[in-house]
C-alpha positions in Angstrom: 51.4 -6.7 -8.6 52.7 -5.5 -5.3 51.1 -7.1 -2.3 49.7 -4.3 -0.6 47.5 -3.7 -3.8 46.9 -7.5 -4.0 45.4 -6.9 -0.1 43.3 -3.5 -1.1 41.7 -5.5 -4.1 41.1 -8.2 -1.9 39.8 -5.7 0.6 37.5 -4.1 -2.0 36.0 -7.2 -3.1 35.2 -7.9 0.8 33.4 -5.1 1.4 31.6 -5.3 -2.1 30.4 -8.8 -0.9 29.4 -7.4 2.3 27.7 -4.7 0.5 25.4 -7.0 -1.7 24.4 -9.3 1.4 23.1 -6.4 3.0 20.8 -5.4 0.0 19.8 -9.2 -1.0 18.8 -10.5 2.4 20.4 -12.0 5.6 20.1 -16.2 5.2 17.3 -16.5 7.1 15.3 -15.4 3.9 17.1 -17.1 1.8 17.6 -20.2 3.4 16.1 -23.8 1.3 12.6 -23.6 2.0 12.4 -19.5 1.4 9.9 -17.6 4.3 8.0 -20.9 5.1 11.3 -22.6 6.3 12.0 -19.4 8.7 8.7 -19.5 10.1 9.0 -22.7 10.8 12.3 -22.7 12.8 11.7 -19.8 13.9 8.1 -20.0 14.6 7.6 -15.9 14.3 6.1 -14.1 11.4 6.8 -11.0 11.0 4.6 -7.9 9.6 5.5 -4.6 8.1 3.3 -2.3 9.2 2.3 1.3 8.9 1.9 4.2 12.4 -0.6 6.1 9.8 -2.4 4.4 7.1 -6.1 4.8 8.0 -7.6 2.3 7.6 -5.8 -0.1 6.3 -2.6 -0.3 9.3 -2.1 2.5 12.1 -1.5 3.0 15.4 -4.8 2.9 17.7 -4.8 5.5 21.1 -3.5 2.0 23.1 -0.7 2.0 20.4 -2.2 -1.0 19.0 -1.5 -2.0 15.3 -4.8 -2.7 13.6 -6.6 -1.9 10.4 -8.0 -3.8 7.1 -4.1 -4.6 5.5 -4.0 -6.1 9.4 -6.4 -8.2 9.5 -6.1 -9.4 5.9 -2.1 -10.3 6.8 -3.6 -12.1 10.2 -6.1 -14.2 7.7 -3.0 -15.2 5.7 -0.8 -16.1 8.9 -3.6 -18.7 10.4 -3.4 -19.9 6.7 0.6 -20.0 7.0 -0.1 -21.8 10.8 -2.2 -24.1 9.0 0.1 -25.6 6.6 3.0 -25.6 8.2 0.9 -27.4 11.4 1.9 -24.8 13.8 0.1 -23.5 16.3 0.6 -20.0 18.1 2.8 -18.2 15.6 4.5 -15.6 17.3 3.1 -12.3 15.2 6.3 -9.4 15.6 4.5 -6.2 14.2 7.4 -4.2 12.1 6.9 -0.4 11.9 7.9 0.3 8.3 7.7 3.5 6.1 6.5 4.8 2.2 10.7 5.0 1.7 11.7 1.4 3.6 9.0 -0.6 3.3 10.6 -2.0 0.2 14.3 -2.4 1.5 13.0 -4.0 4.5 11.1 -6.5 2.5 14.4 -7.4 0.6 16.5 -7.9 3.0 14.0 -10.0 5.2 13.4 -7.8 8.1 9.5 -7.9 7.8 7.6 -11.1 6.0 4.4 -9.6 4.8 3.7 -5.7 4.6 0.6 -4.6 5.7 -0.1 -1.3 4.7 -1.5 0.7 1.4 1.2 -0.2 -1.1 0.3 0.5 -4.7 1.3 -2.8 -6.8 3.2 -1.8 -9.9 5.5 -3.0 -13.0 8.6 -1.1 -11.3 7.9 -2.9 -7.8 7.3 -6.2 -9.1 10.9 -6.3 -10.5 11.8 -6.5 -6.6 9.0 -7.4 -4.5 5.9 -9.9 -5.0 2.3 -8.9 -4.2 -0.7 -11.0 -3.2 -4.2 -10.5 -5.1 -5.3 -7.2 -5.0 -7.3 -6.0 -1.5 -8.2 -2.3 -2.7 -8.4 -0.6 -6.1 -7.6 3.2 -6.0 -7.6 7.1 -7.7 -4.6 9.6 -7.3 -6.4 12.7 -6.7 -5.5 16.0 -4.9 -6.8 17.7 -1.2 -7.5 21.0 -0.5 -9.1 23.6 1.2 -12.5 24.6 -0.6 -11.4 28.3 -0.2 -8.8 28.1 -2.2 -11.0 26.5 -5.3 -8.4 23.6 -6.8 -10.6 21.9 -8.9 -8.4 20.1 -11.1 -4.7 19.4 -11.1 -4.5 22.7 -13.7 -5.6 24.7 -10.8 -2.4 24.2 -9.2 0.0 25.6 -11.8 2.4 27.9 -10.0 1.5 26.3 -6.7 3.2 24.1 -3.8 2.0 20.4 -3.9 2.8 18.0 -1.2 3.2 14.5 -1.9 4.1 11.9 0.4 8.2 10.0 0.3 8.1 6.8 -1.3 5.2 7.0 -2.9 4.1 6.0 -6.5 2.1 9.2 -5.9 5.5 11.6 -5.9 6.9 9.9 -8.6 3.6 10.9 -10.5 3.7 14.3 -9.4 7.1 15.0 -10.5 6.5 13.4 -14.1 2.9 15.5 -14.7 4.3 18.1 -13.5 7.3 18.2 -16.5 4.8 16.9 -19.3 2.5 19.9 -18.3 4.8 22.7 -17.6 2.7 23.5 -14.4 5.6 24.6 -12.5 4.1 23.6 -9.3 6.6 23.1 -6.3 6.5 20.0 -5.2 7.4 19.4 -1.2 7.5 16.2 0.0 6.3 15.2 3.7 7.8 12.0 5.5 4.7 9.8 5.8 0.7 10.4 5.4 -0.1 12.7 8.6 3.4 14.9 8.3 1.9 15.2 4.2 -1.4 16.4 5.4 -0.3 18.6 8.1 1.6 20.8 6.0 -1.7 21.4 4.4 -3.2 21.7 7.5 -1.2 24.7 8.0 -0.5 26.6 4.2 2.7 25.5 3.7 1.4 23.4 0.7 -2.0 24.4 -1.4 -3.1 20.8 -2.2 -1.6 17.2 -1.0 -1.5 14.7 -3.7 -2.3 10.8 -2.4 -4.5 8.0 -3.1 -8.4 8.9 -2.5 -9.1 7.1 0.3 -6.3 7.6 2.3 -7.2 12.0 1.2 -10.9 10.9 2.8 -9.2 9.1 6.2 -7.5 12.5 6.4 -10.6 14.5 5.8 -12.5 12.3 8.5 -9.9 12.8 10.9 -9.7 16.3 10.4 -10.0 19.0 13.1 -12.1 20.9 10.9 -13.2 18.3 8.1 -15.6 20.7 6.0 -12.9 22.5 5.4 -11.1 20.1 2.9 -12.5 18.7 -0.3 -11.1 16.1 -2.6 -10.8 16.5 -6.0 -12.9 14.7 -8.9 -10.5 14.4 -11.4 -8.6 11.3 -11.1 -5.0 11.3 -11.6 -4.3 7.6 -12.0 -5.6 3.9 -10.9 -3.3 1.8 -9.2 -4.1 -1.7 -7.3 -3.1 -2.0 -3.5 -1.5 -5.6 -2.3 0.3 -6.8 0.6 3.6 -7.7 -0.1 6.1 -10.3 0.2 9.4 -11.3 -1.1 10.0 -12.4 -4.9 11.3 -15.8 -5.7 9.7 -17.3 -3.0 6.2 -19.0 -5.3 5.8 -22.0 -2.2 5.2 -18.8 0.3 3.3 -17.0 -2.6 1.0 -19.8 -2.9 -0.5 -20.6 0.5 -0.8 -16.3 0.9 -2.5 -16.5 -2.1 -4.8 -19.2 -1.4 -6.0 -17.8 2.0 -7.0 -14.6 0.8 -8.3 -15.7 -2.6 -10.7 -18.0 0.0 -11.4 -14.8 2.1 -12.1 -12.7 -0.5 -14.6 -14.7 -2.1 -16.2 -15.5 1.6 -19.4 -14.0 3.2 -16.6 -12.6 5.9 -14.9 -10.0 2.9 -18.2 -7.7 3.2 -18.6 -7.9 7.3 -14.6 -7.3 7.4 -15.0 -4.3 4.5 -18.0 -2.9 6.1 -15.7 -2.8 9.9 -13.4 -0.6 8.1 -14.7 1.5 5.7 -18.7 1.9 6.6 -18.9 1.8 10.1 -17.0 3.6 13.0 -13.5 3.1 13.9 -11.4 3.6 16.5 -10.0 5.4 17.9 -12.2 8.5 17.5 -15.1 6.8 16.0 -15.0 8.3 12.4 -16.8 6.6 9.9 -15.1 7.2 6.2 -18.7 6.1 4.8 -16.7 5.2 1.4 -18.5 2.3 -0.3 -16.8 -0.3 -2.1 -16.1 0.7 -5.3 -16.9 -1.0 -8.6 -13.2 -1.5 -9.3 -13.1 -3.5 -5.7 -16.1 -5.5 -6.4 -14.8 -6.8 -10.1 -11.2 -7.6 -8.3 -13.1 -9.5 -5.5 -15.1 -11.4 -8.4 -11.8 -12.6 -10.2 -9.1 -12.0 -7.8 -5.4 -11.0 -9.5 -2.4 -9.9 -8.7 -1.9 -7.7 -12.1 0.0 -4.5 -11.9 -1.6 -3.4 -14.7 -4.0 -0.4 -14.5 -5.8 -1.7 -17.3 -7.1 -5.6 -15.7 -8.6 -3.1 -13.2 -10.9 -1.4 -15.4 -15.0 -1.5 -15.2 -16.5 -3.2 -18.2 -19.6 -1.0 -19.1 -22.8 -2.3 -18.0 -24.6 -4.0 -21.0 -27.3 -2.0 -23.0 -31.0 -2.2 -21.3 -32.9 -4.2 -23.6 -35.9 -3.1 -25.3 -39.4 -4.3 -24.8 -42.1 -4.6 -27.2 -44.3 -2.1 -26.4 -47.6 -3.6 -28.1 -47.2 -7.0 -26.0 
C-alpha cells in the first residue's frame, strides 16, 4: 500500500475518533467517578432547561428560569451538595431544546434536564430518568369553531406538532395506520407550535395536555381554544441524566423519592399547577391527577405506559339492609 493511502486511512480513522468523542461525551463526564466526580472538581452543576415549558421550566418576564422541573432539579442539587459535603454549588442554567436536549445530555453539556421530557423505551437506550414527577395524555388543541372533537376530525387537515417530541413521532405513525392524510407541520418549540394555531396555519396542535392547558391559560383569547377528550397516548415525564452513571442515579433518586413522599410535594404541586404564577398570574387550575397520585404513592422510573395505569376502585360493599 502506497503511503499516501496509508496517511488518508490514518486520516479517516482520526477524524472517525474525533467524530465518536463528540457524540459519547467530552472526559469531564466520563471521567472515574461519572457526574459526582465533575461536580466535585468542578464544583458547578449544570441544568438543561427549557425558555417555554409552562410550568414545569420557562423563562419569567426578569428572564429568570423557574418552574416545577426547576425546583425539583434544585431539591436534587442540595441532595448532590449534601453528599458530596459541598456547599454553594454553583447552579449554570443550560437553555436546551425538544431536538437537543438529548444530545446535550450525552455529550455532558447539561447534568440534569429540567423540563417536560416524556420517559420512554427508545430514550432509555441513551439517557437515564429519575422517578417519574408528572403523568400525562397526548391530546389535540383547537379552536371550538372549528369543531375537532376527536383526532378523526382532522382527516384532510394540517396538524402541528412540536420538533423532538415523542408527540411528532406519534403523529406521523397514527397518521399512516389511519389513512387520515393530515399534514403534519412541525413548529421549533411549544410557543412557535401554538402560535401557528394562533394564527390558521395549522387546525389543531398535538402536545401533551397540560402543556395544551398552559397554552390555553396564556392565551390572548383563551375561550377560544378547547382541548380535546380523547387521549391519544400516556407517557411518564422525568428529569433526566446520563446513563451508566447508577452512583449519580442514586443520590437523585433518593432526594426526590424523599420529596415526593414529603408533606412539601403538595405545597410545591399546589405553587404550580393550582395557584397563580408568574409572570401574568394565570392559574392552570389542573388538579393532580390520579395517575400522579398512584406514581407519588410508589415512585418509579418505568417507561412503560402500562405501570402508570389506575387500578379500578374496589366494588362498594353491600350492607344488610334489615340490620
Amino acid at each position: 500500500m502506497s503511503l499516501p493511502r496509508v496517511l488518508n486511512r490514518f486520516a479517516a480513522a482520526t477524524a472517525a475518533v474525533a467524530v465518536c468523542a463528540v457524540f459519547t461525551g467530552p472526559a469531564a463526564a466520563q471521567e472515574a467517578g461519572g457526574t459526582l466526580a465533575k461536580i466535585k472538581r468542578t464544583g458547578t452543576i449544570t441544568l438543561g432547561v427549557r425558555d417555554g415549558s409552562i410550568p414545569f421550566s420557562y423563562l419569567d418576564d426578569k428572564q429568570q428560569y423557574q418552574g416545577y422541573s426547576v425546583d425539583l432539579c434544585l431539591k436534587a442539587v442540595a441532595a448532590i451538595e449534601k453528599h458530596l459535603g459541598l456547599s454553594g454549588v454553583k447552579v449554570v442554567m443550560n437553555p436546551v431544546t425538544a431536538a437537543n436536549r438529548i444530545p446535550l445530555m450525552a455529550n455532558g453539556t447539561i447534568d440534569l434536564e429540567c423540563g417536560s421530557t416524556t420517559n420512554n423505551a427508545e430514550r432509555q437506550k441513551q439517557v437515564a430518568f429519575a422517578p417519574t414527577m408528572f403523568v400525562i395524555s397526548n391530546r389535540l388543541l383547537a379552536k371550538k369553531a372549528s369543531n375537532i372533537r376527536t383526532l378523526e376530525d382532522m382527516k384532510g387537515k394540517t396538524l402541528v406538532a412540536t420538533a423532538g417530541t415523542t408527540t411528532l413521532k406519534q403523529m406521523t405513525m397514527l397518521n399512516n395506520e389511519r389513512k387520515l392524510g393530515m399534514n403534519i407541520v412541525v413548529g421549533k418549540d411549544h410557543p412557535e407550535s401554538f402560535l401557528m394555531l394562533e394564527t390558521g396555519r395549522a387546525a389543531a396542535e398535538a402536545n401533551d395536555d397540560i402543556l395544551l392547558a398552559s397554552q390555553v391559560a396564556t392565551a390572548r383569547n383563551p375561550g377560544e381554544y378547547a382541548i380535546t377528550q380523547e387521549p391519544l397516548s400516556v407517557e411518564p415525564y422525568g428529569i433526566m441524566m446520563r446513563r451508566g452513571d447508577p452512583a449519580f442515579k442514586a443520590v437523585v433518586d433518593a432526594a426526590l423519592t424523599r420529596f415526593y413522599q414529603s408533606p412539601d410535594f403538595a405545597k410545591t404541586y399546589n405553587k404550580w399547577f393550582m395557584s397563580a404564577i408568574p409572570p401574568r398570574g394565570i392559574n392552570l387550575n389542573f388538579p393532580m391527577p390520579e395517575t400522579l397520585k398512584a406514581v407519588i404513592a410508589k415512585p418509579t422510573d418505568s417507561a412503560d405506559p402500562a405501570a402508570y395505569a389506575v387500578p379500578p376502585a374496589p366494588p362498594a360493599q353491600k350492607t344488610d339492609a334489615k340490620k
